[in-house]
N, C-alpha and C positions, 0 to 999 in steps of 0.2 A: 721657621715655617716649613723647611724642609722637610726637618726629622718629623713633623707633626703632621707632612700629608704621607712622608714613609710608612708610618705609624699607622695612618688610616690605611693605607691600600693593604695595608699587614693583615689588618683586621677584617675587611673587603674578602680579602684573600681565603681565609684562617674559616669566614661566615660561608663562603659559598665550599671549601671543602668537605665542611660538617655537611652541608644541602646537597654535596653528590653523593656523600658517605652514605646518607638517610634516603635518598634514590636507591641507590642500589640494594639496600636492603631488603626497602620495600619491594623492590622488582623482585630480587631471590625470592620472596613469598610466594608469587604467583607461580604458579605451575608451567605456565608456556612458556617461560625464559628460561635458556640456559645460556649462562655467562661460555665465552670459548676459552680456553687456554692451552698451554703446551701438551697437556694432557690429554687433550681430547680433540687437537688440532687435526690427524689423522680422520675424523669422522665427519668435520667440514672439508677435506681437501675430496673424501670421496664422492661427499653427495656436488660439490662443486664442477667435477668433473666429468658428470653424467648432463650438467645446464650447457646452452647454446646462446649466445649471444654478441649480436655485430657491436658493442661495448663491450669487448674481452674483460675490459678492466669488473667486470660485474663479475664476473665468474671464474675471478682472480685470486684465489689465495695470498698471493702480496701485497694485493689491493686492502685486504679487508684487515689483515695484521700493520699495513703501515698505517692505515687510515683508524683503525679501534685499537691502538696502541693505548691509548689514554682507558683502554673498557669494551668489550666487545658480547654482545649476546644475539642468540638465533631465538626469536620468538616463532615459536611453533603451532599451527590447527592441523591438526592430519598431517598429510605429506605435506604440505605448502610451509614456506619457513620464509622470516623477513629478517634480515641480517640488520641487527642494529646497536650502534655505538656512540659513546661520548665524540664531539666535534676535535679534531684533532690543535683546531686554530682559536674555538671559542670554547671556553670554560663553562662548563651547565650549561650548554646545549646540546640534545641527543640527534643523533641521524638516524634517520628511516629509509632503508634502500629498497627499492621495487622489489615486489613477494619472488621468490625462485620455486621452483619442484610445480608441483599438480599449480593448476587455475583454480584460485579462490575468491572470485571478486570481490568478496565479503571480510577477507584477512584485515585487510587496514581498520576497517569498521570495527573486527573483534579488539584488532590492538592498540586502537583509540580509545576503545569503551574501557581498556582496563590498566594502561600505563599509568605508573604515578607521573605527575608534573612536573619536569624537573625544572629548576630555578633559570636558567636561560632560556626557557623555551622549545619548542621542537621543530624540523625542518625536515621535510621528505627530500632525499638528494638525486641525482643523474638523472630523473627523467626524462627521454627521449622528447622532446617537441610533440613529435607525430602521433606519442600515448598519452599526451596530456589529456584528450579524452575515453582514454581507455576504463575497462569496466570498473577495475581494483581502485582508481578512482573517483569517477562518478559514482558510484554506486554508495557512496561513504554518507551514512544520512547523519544527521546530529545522535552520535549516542545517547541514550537512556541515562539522564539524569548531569549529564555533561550537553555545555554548549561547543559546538565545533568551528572554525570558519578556516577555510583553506582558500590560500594567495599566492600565483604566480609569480615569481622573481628572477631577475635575468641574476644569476652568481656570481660576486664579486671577492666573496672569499678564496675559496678553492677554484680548481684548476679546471672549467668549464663555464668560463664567460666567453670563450670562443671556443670554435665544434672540435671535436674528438678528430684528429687526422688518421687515418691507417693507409699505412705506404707500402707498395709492392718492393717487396725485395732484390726480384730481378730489376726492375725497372732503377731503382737506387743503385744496383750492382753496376749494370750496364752506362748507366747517366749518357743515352746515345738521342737525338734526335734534337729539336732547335729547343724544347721545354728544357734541356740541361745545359745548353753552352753558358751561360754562365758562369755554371757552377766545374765547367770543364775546366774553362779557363783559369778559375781560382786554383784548382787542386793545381795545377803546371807551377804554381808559386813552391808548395810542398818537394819540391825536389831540389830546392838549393840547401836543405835541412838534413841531416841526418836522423832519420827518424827509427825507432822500431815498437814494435805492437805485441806483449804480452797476455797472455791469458788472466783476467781477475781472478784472484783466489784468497782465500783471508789473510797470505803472509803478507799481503799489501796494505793491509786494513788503514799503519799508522799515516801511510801515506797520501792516501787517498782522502780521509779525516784533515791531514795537513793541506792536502788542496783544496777541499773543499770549504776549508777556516778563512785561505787566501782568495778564494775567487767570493764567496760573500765578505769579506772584509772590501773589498775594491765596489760594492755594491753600497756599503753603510758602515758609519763606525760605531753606530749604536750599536753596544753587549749585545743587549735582550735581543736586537733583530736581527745579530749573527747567531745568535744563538738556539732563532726560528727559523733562519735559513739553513742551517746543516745538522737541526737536527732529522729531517727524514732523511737524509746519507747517513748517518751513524747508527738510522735506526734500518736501514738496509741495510748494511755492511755486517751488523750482525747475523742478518735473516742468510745470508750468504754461508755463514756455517754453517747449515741446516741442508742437507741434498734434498730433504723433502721441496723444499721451496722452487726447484731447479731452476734455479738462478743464475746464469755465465756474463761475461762481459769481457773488458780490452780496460789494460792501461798503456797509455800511451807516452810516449818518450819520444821528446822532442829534443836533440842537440845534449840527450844526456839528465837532461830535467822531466818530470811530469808535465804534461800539457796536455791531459785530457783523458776522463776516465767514463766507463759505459757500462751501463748493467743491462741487464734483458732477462725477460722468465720467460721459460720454451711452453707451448703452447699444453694444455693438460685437456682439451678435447678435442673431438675431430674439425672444429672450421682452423683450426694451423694458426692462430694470429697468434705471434709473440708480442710482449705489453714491454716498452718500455719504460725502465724506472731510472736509471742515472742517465746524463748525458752533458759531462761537466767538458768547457772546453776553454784553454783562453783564447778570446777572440781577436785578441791582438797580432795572434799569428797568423797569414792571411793565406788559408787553402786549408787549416787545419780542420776545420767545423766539416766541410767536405770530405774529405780522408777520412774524418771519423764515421759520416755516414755512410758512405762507401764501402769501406772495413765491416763497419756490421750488419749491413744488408749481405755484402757476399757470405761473412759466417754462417748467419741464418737461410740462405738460400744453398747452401753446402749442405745444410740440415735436411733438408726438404721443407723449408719451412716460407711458404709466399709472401707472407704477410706479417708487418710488425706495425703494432697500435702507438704511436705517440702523444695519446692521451688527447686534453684539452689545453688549453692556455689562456694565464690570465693578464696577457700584455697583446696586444695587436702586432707589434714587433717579433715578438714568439711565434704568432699564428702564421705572422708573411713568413718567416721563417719555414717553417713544416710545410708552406702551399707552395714553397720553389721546389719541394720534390716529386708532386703533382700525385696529389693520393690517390688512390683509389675510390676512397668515401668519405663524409665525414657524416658525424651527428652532430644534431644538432641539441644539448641539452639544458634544462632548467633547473632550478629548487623551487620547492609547493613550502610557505611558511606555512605553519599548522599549530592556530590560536585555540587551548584550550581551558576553561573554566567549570567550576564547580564538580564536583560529585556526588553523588547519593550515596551516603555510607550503608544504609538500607544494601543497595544495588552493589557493592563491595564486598558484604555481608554471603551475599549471594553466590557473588564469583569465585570468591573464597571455598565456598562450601563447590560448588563447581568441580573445581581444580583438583580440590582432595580427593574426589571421586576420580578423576584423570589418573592422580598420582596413584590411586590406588589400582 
């Protein structure tokens, strides 16, 4: 029985790679997508860098290589561009991130009317709360020849079922006033340890992959779910040999051992927020998780740098976590599922002829 649902999932498996293979192609057809890769990474890190956004992680270069690791394209109308990617956690599902460049409130409408469907389905991702009824939304009528239905979802895959925290640096550097005793009192544990605090750089890589195999092995001894648990550290750690990505962080040494490693990308436009990506720590050491944030608020506030994003979280335990350092802001955000049926080959016919005209 075993080998015989091995067998199927094989097949499961083998069925839906051929359905992204045959997405993707069909996407390459159309004129408005361009797939991103190492080649032409420089030309989203520029136009990325000219966008503004209190969700840094939107107008994040790290953000869009860790998360369309699995497939990445910019569908493009004019200047307005929608960054969109296979699902990093579910197979044949694409993501749809809020349009960047010029106001188009019409973009989503153009790139509903003309996406093929992929086998999982599709999911518009990070929407802010507060834009749920913004234009590039509302404005989305039932495509031409295609039925549309768009639905609200609180996120239980990825890392925004609880709000985006962004924390002052100074105020983490300092930890002064009754909002930190707490966290005062635990760091005074950190001093019976012998500790010291290294710069991240790739000669660390094999060790930090070694911590990070240990601290999800303490979490499950399922393979497959250590396997999903470190792989975005291994798919960062790469991104780190790369200066374009500018990427820094801390490994930390505890009594001689790793106990705790941090990554951070320095801010690439004017509102300053650094986006945190690693912040591996063992919890067992009591005052270490403190020191560690302490440590990289002061680095980043040495920078000039105010502010660093901690992203979302998908545990309530993570979230109390980030609100004892008393953020600044948070957002609050959703996923739009986005149910699509039928097409007019007719109306495909058309878009086709379209594009070629674009491309020409």
């Amino acid at each position: 029985m075993r080998r015989l649902n091995s067998s199927l999932k094989f097949i499961a498996s083998t069925s839906l790679s051929i359905q992204m293979e045959e997405w993707e192609i069909e996407a390459s057809l159309l004129g408005r997508f361009l797939r991103l890769t190492k080649e032409n990474w420089d030309l989203f890190f520029a136009f990325l860098g000219k966008e503004k956004d209190l969700d840094s992680y939107l107008t994040s270069p790290v953000y869009y290589a860790l998360t369309g690791r699995k497939g990445l394209w910019l569908y493009q109308d004019g200047n307005t561009y929608v960054p969109v990617c296979w699902h990093p956690n579910v197979d044949g599902q694409i993501l749809i991130f809020p349009p960047r460049g010029e106001e188009n409130s019409k973009i989503l409408q153009k790139l509903l009317t003309e996406i093929p469907i992929p086998p999982a389905g599709i999911r518009i991702a990070r929407i802010k709360k507060e834009d749920i009824h913004a234009s590039f939304l509302r404005d989305i009528k039932c495509p031409l020849g295609r039925s549309v239905a768009l639905s609200q979802i609180e996120e239980t895959v990825l890392d925004w079922h609880f709000p985006v925290r962004t924390l002052s640096t100074e105020r983490v550097k300092n930890m002064s006033g009754s909002d930190f005793m707490k966290a005062r009192n635990h760091l005074k544990q950190m001093k019976k340890h012998k500790t010291s605090v290294v710069p991240l750089t790739p000669f660390y890589d094999k060790q930090v992959i070694e911590f990070a195999n240990r601290w999800a092995s303490n979490r499950t001894t399922n393979p497959h779910e250590i396997k999903e648990l470190i792989s975005p550290y291994i798919e960062t750690m790469s991104l780190i040999k790369d200066e374009s990505f500018r990427l820094g962080g801390h490994i930390f040494f505890v009594d001689e051992k790793v106990q705790a490693v941090t990554m951070w990308e320095l801010p690439n436009n004017a509102l300053q927020i650094a986006n945190a990506w690693v912040s591996l720590c063992n919890a067992h050491c009591n005052g270490l998780s403190e020191f560690v944030m302490k440590t990289t608020a002061e680095a980043l506030w040495e920078r000039g740098i105010p502010y660093i994003n901690y992203g979302g979280s998908e545990t309530k335990g993570l979230d109390d976590y980030k609100n004892k350092y008393v953020p600044v802001y948070s957002l609050d955000l959703c996923s739009i599922d986005v149910a699509l049926e039928g097409f007019d080959p007719i109306l495909r016919s058309l878009i086709e002829i379209q594009n070629s005209r674009i491309a020409a």
